[in-house]
N, C-alpha and C positions, 0 to 999 in steps of 0.2 A: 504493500500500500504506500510506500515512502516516496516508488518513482512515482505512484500518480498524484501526490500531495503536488512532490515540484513540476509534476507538468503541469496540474493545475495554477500554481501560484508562475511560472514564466509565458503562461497562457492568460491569466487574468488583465493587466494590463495593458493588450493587444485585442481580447477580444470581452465587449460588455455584456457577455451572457448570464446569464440564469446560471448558479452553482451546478444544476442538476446536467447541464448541456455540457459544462465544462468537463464533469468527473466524466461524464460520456464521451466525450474526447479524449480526453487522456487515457482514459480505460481501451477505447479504441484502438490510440497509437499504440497503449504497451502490446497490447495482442496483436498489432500488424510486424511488430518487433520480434514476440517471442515464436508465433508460429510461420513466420518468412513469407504468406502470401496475404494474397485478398481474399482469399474463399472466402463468402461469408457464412459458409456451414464453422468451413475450422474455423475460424476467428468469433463462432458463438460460443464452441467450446470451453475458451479461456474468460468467457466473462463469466463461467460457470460458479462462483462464487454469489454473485450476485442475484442471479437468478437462475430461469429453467432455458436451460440450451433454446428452446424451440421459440421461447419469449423474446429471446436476447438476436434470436434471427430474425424477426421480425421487427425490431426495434433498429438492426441495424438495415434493414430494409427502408424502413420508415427513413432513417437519415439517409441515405439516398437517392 
């Protein structure tokens, strides 16, 4: 949780979002980081903490 603290807070002052947009960014980038693509199956997997895989495809459906 520590990289998405700082990507949130070097992201805050460039972008005037809502908290909840930011961490969804940052949570974003770390999973485009740790699983090397864009799939958005794999890259729901990693937000598996947060939610249910199948929500979190969807959600990143929605941001695109």
């Amino acid at each position: 949780m520590n990289e998405i603290n700082r990507i949130q807070a070097a992201l805050r002052p460039h972008l005037p979002w809502h908290g909840a947009r930011l961490t969804f960014l940052a949570l974003f980038l770390v999973a485009v980081f740790r699983v090397e693509t864009v799939n958005l199956d794999k890259l729901a997997t990693v937000f598996a903490s947060r939610a249910q895989s199948a929500s979190n495809h969807k959600r990143l459906t929605r941001f695109f």
